[in-house]
MARKOL-22267 format. One record per residue (C-alpha): residue in one letter; residue number from 1; x negated, y, z negated. Coordinates in Angstrom, 3 decimals, decimal comma, always signed. Last residue first. Example, Ala and Ser with C-alpha at 12.3 -4.5 7.8 and 13.67 -1.06 7.14 Angstrom:
2
rec r: s&k: 2&east: -13,670&north: -1,060&up: -7,140
rec r: a&k: 1&east: -12,300&north: -4,500&up: -7,800
END
This chain:
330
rec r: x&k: 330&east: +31,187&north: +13,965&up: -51,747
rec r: x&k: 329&east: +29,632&north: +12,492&up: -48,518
rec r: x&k: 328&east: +30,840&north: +9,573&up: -47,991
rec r: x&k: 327&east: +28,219&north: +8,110&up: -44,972
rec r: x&k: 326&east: +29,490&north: +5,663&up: -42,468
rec r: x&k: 325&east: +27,201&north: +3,475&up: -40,900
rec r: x&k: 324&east: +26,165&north: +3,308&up: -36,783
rec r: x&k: 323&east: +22,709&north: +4,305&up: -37,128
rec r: x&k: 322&east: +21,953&north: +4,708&up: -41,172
rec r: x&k: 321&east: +18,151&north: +3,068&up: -40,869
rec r: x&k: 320&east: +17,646&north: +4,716&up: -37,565
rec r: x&k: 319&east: +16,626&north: +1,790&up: -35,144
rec r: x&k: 318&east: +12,716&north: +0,192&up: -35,360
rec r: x&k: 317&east: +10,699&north: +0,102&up: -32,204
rec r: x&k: 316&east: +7,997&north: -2,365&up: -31,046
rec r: x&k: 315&east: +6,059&north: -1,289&up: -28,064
rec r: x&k: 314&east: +3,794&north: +1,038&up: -29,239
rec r: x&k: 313&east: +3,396&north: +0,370&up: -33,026
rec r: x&k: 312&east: +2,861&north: -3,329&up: -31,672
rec r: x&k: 311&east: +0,158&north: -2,465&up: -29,584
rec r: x&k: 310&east: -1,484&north: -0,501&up: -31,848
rec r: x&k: 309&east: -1,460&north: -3,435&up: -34,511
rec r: x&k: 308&east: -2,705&north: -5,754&up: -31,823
rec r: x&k: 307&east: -5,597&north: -3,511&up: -30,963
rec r: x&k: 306&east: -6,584&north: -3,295&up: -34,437
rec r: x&k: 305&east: -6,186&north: -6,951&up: -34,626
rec r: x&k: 304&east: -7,674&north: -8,680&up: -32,196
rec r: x&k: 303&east: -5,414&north: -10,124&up: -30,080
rec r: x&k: 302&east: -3,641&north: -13,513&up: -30,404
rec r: x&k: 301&east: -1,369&north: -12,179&up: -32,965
rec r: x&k: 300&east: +0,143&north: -9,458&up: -29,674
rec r: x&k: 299&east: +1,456&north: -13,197&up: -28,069
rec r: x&k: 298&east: +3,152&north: -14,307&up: -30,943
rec r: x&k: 297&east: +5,111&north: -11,217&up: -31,323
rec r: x&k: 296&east: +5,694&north: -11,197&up: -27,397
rec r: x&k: 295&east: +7,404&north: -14,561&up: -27,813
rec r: x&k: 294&east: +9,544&north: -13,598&up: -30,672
rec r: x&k: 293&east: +11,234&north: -11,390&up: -28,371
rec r: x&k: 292&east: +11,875&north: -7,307&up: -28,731
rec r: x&k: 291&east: +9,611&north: -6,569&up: -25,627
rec r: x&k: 290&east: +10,412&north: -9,205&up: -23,604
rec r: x&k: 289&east: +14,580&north: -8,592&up: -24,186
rec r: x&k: 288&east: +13,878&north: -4,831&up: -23,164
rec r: x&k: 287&east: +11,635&north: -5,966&up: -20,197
rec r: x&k: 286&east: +13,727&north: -8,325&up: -18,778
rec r: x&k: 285&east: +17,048&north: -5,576&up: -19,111
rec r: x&k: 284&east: +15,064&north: -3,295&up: -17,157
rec r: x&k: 283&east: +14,079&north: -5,757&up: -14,471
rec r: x&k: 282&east: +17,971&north: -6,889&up: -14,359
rec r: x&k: 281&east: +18,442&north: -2,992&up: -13,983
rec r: x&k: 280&east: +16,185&north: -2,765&up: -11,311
rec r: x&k: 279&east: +17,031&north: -6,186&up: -9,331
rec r: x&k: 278&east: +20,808&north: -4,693&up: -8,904
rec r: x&k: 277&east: +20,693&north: -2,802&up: -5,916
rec r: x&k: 276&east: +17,590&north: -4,945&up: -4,507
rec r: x&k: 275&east: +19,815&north: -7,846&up: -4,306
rec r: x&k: 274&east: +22,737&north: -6,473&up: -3,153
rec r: x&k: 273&east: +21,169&north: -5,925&up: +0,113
rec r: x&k: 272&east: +20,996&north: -9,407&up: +0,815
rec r: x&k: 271&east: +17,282&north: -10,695&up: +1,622
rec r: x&k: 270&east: +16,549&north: -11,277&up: +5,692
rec r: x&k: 269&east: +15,022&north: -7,413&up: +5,583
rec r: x&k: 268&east: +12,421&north: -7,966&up: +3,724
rec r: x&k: 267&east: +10,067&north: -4,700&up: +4,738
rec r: x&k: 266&east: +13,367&north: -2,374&up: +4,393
rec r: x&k: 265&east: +14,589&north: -3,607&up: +1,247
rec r: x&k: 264&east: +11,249&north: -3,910&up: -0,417
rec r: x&k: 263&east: +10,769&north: -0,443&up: -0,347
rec r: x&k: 262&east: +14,327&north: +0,370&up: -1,560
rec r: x&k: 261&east: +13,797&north: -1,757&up: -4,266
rec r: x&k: 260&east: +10,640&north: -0,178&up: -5,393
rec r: x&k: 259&east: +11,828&north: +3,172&up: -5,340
rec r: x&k: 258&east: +14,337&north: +2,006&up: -7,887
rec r: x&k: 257&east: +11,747&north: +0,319&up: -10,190
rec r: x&k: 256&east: +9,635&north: +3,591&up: -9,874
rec r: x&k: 255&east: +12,838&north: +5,044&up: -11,561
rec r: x&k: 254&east: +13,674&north: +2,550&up: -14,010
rec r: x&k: 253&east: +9,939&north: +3,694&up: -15,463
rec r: x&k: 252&east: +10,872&north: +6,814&up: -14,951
rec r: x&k: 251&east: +13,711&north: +6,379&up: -17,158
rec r: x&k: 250&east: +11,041&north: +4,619&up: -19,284
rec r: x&k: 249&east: +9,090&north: +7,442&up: -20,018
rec r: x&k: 248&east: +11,517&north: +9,955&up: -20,855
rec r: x&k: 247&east: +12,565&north: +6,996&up: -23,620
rec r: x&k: 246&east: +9,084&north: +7,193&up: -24,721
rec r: x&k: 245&east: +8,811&north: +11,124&up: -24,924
rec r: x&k: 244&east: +12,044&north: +11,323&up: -26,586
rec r: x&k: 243&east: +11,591&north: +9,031&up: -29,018
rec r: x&k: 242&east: +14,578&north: +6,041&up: -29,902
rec r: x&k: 241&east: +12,519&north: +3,556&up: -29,583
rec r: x&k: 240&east: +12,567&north: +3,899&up: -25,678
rec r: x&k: 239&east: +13,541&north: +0,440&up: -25,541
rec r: x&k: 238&east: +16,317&north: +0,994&up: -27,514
rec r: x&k: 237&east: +17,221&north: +4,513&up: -25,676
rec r: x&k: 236&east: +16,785&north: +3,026&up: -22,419
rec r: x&k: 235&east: +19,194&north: +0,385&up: -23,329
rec r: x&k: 234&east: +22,191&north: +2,965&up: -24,236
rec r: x&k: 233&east: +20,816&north: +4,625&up: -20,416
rec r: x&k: 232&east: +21,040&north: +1,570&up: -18,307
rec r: x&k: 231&east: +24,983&north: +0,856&up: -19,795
rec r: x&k: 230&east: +25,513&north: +4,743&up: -18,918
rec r: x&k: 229&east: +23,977&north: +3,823&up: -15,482
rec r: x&k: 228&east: +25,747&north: +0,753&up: -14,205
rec r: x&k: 227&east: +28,070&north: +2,240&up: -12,024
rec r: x&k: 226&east: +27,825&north: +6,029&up: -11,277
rec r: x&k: 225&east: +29,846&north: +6,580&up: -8,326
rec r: x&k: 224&east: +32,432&north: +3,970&up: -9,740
rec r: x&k: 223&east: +34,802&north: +5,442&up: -6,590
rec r: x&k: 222&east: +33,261&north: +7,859&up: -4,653
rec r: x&k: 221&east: +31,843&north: +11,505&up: -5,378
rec r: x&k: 220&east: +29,157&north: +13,702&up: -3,688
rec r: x&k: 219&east: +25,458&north: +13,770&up: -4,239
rec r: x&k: 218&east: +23,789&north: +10,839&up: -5,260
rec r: x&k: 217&east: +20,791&north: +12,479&up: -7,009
rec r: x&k: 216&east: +22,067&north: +16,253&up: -6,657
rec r: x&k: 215&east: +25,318&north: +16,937&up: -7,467
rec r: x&k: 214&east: +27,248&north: +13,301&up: -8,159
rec r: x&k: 213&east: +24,408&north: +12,378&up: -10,074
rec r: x&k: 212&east: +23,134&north: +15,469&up: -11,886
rec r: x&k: 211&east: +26,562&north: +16,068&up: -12,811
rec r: x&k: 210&east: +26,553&north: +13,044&up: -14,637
rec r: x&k: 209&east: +23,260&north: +13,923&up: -16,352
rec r: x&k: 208&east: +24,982&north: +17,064&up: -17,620
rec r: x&k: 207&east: +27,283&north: +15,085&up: -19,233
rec r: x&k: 206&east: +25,242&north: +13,275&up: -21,089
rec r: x&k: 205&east: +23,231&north: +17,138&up: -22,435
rec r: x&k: 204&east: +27,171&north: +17,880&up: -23,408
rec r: x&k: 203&east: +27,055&north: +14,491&up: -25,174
rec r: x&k: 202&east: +23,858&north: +14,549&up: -27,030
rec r: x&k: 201&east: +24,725&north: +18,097&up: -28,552
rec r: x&k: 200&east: +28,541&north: +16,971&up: -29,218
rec r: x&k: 199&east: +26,827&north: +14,180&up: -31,409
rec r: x&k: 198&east: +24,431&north: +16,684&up: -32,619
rec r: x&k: 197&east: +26,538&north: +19,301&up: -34,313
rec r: x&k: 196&east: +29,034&north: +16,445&up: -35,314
rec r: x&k: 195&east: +26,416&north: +15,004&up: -37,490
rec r: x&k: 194&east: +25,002&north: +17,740&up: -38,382
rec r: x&k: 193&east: +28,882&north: +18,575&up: -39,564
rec r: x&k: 192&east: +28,608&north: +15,211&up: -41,516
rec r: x&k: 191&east: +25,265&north: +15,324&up: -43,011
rec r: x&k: 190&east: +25,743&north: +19,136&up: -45,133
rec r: x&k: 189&east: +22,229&north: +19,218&up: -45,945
rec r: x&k: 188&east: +21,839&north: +20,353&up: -49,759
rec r: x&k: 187&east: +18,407&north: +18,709&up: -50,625
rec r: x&k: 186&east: +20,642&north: +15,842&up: -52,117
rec r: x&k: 185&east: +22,580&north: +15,300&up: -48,445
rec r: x&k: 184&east: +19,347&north: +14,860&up: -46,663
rec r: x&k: 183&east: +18,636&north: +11,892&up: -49,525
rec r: x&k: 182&east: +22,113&north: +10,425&up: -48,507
rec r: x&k: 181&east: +21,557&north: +10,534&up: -45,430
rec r: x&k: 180&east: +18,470&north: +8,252&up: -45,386
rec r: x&k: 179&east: +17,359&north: +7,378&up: -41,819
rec r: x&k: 178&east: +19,630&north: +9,025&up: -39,291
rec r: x&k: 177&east: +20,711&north: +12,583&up: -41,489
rec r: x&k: 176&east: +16,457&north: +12,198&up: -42,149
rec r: x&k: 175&east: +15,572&north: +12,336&up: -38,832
rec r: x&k: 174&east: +17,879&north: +15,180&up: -37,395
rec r: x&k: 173&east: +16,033&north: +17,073&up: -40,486
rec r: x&k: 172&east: +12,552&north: +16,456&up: -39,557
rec r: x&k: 171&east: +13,597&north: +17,807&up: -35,947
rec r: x&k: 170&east: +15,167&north: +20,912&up: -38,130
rec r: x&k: 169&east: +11,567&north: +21,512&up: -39,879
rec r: x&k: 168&east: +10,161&north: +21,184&up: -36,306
rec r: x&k: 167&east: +7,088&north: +19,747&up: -35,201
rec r: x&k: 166&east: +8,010&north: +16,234&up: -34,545
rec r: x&k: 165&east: +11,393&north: +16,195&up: -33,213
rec r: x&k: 164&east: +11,914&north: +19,621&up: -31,910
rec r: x&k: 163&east: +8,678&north: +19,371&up: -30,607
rec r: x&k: 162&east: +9,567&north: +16,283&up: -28,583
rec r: x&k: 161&east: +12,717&north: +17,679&up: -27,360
rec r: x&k: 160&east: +11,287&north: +20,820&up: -26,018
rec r: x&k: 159&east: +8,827&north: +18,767&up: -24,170
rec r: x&k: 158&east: +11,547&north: +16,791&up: -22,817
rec r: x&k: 157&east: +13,912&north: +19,602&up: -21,962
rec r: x&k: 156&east: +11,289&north: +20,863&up: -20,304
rec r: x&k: 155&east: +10,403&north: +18,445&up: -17,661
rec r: x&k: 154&east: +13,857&north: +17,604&up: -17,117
rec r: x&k: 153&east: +14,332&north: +21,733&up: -16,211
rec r: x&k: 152&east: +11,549&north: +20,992&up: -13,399
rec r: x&k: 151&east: +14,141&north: +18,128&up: -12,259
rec r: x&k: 150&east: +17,267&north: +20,364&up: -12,160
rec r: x&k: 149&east: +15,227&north: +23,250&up: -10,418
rec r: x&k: 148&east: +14,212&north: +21,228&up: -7,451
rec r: x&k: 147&east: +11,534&north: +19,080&up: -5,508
rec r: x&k: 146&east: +8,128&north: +19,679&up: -4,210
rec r: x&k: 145&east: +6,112&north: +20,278&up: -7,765
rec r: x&k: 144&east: +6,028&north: +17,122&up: -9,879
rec r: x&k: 143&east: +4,860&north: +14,225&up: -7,096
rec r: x&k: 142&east: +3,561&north: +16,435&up: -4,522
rec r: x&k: 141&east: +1,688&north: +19,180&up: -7,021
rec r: x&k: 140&east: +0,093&north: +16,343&up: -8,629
rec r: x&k: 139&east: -1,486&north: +14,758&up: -5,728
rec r: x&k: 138&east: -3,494&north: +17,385&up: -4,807
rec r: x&k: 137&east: -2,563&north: +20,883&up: -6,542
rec r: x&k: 136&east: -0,738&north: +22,945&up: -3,375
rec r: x&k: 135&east: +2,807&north: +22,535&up: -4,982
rec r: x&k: 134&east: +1,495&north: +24,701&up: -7,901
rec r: x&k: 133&east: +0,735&north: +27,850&up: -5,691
rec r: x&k: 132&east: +3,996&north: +28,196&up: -5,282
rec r: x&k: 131&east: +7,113&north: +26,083&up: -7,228
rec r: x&k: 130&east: +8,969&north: +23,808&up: -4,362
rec r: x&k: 129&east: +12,855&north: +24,388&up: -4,781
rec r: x&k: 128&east: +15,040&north: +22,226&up: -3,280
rec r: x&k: 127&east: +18,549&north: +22,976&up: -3,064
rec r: x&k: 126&east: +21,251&north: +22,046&up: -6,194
rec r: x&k: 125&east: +24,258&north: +20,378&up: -3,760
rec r: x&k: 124&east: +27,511&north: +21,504&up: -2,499
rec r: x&k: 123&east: +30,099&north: +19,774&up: -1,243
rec r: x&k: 122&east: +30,899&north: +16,743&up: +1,273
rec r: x&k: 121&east: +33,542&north: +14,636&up: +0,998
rec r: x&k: 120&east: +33,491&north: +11,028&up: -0,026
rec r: x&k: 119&east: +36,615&north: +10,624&up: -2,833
rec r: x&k: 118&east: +37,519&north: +14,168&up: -3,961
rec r: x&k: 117&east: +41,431&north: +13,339&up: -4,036
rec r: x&k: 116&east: +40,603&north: +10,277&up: -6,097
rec r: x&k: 115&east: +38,710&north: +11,865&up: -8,461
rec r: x&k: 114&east: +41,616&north: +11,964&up: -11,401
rec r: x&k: 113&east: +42,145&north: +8,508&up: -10,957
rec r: x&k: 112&east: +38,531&north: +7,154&up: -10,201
rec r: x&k: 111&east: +37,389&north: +9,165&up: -12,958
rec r: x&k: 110&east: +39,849&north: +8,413&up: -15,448
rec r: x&k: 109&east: +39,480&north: +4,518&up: -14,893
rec r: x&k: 108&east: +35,468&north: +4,994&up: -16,084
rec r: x&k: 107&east: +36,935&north: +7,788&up: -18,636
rec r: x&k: 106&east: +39,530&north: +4,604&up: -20,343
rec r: x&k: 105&east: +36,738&north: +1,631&up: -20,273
rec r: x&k: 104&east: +34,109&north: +4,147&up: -21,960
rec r: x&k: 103&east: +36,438&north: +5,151&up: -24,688
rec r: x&k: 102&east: +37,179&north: +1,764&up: -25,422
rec r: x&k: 101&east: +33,637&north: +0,822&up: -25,805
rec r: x&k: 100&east: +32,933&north: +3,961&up: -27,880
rec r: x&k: 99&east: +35,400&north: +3,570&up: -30,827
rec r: x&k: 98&east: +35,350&north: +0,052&up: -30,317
rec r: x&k: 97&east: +31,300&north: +0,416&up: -31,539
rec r: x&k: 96&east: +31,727&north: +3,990&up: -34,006
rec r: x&k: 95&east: +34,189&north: +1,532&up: -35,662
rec r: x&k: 94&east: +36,843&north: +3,431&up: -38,241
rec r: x&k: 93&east: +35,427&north: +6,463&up: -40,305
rec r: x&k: 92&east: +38,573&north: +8,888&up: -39,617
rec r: x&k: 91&east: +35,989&north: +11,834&up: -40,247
rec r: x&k: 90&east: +33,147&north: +10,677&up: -38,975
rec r: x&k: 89&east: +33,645&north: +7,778&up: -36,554
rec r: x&k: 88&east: +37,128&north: +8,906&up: -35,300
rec r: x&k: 87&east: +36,010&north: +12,424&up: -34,727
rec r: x&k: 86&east: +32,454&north: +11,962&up: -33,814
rec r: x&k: 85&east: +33,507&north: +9,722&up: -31,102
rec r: x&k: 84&east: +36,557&north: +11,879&up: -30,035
rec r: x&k: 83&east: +34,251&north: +14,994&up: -30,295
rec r: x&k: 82&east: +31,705&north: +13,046&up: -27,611
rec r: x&k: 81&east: +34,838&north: +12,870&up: -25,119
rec r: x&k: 80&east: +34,626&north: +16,952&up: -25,789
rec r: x&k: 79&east: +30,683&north: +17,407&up: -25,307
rec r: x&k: 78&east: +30,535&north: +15,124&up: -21,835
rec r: x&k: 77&east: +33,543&north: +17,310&up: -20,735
rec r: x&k: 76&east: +32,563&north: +20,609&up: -22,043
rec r: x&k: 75&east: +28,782&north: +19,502&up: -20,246
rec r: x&k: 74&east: +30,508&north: +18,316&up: -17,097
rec r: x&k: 73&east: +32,466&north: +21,690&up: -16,869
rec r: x&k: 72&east: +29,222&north: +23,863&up: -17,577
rec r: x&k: 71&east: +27,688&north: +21,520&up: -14,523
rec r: x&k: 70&east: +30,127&north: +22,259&up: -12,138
rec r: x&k: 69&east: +30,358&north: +25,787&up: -13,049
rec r: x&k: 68&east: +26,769&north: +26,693&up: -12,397
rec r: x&k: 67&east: +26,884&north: +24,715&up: -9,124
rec r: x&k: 66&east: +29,413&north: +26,970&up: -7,988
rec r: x&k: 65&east: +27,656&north: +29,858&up: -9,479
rec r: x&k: 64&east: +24,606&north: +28,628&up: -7,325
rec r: x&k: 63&east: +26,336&north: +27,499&up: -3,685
rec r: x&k: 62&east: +28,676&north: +30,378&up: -3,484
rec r: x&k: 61&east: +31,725&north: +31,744&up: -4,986
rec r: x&k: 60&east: +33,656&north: +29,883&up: -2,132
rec r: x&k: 59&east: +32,614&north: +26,136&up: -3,167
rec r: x&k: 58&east: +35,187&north: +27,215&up: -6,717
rec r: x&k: 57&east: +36,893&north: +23,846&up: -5,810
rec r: x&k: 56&east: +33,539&north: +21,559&up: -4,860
rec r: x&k: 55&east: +31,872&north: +22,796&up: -7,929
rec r: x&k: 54&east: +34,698&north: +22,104&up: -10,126
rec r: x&k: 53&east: +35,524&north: +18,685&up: -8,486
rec r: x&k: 52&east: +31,324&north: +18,033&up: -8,318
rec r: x&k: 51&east: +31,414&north: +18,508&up: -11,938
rec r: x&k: 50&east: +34,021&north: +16,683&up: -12,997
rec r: x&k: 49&east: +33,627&north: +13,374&up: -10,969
rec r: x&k: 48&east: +29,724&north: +13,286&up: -12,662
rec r: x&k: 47&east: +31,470&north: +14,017&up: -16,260
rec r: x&k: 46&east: +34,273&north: +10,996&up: -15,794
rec r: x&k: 45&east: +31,328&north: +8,565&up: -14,433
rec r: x&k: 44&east: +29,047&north: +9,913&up: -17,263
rec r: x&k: 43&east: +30,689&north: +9,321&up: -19,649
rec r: x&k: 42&east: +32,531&north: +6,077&up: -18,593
rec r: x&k: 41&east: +28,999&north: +4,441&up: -18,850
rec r: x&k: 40&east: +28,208&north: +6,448&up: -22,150
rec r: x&k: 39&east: +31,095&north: +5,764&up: -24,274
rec r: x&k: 38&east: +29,021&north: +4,208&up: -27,004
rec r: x&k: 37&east: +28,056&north: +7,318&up: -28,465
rec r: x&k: 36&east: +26,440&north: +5,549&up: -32,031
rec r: x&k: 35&east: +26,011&north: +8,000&up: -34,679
rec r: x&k: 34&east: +23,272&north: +8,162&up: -37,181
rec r: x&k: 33&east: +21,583&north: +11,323&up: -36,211
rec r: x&k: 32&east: +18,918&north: +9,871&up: -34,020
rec r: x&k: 31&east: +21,740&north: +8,720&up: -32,588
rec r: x&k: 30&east: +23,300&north: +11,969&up: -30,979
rec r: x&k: 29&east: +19,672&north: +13,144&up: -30,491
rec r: x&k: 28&east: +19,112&north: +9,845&up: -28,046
rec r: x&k: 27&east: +22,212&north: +9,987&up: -26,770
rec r: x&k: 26&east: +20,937&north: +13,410&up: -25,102
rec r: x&k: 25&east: +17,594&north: +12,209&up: -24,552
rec r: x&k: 24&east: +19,433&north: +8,935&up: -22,649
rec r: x&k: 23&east: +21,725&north: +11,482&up: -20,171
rec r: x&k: 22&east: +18,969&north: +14,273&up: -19,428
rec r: x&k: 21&east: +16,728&north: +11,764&up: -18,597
rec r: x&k: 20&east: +19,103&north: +9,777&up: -16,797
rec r: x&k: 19&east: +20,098&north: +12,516&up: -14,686
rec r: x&k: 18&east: +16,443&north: +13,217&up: -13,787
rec r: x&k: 17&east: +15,226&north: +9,718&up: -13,047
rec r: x&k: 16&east: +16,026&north: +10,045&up: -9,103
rec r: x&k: 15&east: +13,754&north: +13,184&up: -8,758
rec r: x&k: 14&east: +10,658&north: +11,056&up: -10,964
rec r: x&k: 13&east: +11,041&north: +7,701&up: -8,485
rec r: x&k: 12&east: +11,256&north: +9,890&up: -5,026
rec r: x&k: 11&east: +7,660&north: +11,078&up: -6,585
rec r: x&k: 10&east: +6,568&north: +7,881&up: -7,563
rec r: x&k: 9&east: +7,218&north: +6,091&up: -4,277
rec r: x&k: 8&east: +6,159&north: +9,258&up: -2,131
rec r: x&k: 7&east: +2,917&north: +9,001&up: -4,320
rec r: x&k: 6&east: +2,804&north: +5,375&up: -3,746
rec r: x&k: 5&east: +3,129&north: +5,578&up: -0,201
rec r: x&k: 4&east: +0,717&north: +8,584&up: +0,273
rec r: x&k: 3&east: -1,483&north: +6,445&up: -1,555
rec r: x&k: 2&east: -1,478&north: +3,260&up: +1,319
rec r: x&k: 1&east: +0,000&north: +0,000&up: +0,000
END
């Protein structure tokens, strides 16, 4: 394989990652902070329909406030069907798990009902935008440089996450409402509205990512446009470990696997198409069950152990101690 090849491989692979990036940092604030948004597949179908309907209905304000709309409305959306989850988890306190399921079963039929009269027509879409002078650098300014707003915004909202996280008194917070709630709650942190704060957080930044899809990655709207990807994302998040940086990481690693399908698609022709539609997230799904198997434990004792200990920090990954519990907060 030639480098231009794998740099137009990885590059294709970092554009088509950006509404999954903004879709599994988003769940990953919401549970970070103890709540589980299970809803995530009919998420972002319902919040990729809205967006391009809005931007597709106010077309004649022009291409950037229609745009601007579309994905305001898909936030609301995203952040109001996250409500419902922080609603009946929080303060009704029944299953954050059927909660979510059956909330993701009723916006993935809500899409195709309420979309059906924007079902494969065209409408507008974010335009490239190659940054100067920095789409010159070899090699890096072709694979982060040459493509468009919504995927230099990724970049930040990455960094921005991580430092919120780690170097932030309010990141150390967000931790603590995940891991031990009721020791947040003794230094005077009121744990259910954080809660709420950052479940509707994680779910306007989801329903971004669904406009992403239906405006810019796969742009325009059809039927179950967005199959498969809020199930993708929930896994990311695991096997991201629930950091930013590592679950940025392995959208892009879902991404290369993408790029890689459609490679091998058009050099092995005689395999069904359907194959290399679904091989990515059956890779994905390999490498979450590898990397949480008993198998790879055994496997990281045969190295020495420094570098087995390192390993294990980096590939292992531990849920938020309260994730998914109720907390009474009196």
């Amino acid at each position: 394989m030639e480098t231009s090849q794998i740099i137009s491989i990885l590059s294709v692979a970092i554009a088509t990652s950006t509404p999954l990036v903004f879709a599994t940092i988003g769940e990953t604030f919401t549970e970070r902070a103890g709540v589980i948004n299970l809803s995530a597949e009919g998420t972002i179908l319902l919040c990729a329909m809205s967006g391009f309907a809005i931007a597709k209905t106010t077309e004649g304000l022009g291409t950037v406030p229609s745009l601007m709309l579309g994905f305001a409305a898909a936030a609301i959306v995203g952040a109001a069907i996250a409500a419902i989850v922080a609603f009946g988890a929080l303060t009704l306190k029944q299953s954050q798990v059927a909660i979510g399921f059956v909330l993701a079963l009723l916006c993935a039929d809500l899409s195709s009902f309420l979309g059906n009269p924007f079902v494969r027509i065209p409408g507008p879409t974010v335009p490239s935008f190659r940054i100067p002078i920095l789409q010159d650098i070899p090699i890096l300014g072709k694979l982060f440089f040459q493509s468009d707003l919504l995927v230099y915004l990724s970049y930040g909202l990455i960094v921005a996450a991580v430092i919120y996280f780690y170097r932030t008194r309010s990141g150390l917070m967000l931790r603590a409402i995940g891991e031990q709630p009721g020791a947040a709650f003794a230094r005077g942190t009121n744990v259910v509205l954080m809660r709420y704060v950052y479940t509707l957080f994680g779910g306007a930044l989801m329903g971004i990512g669904g406009a992403a899809f239906s405006l810019d990655f796969k742009a325009g709207w059809s039927h179950r446009h967005t199959a498969g990807y809020g199930w993708i994302a929930l896994a990311i998040v695991i096997f991201g470990g629930w950091n930013p940086l590592r679950v940025a990481l392995s959208c892009y690693l879902f991404g290369v696997l993408q790029s890689l399908a459609s490679v091998a698609q058009s050099t092995i022709p005689n395999v069904p198409t359907q194959v290399f539609t679904v091989a990515p997230f059956v890779l994905m799904i390999l490498f979450l069950v590898l990397t949480s198997s008993e198998w790879l434990e055994r496997s990281l004792k045969l190295l020495p152990p420094q570098i087995g200990r390192a390993a294990r920090q980096t590939i292992h990954s531990t849920p938020p101690a309260a994730l998914g519990k109720a907390f009474e907060q009196d």
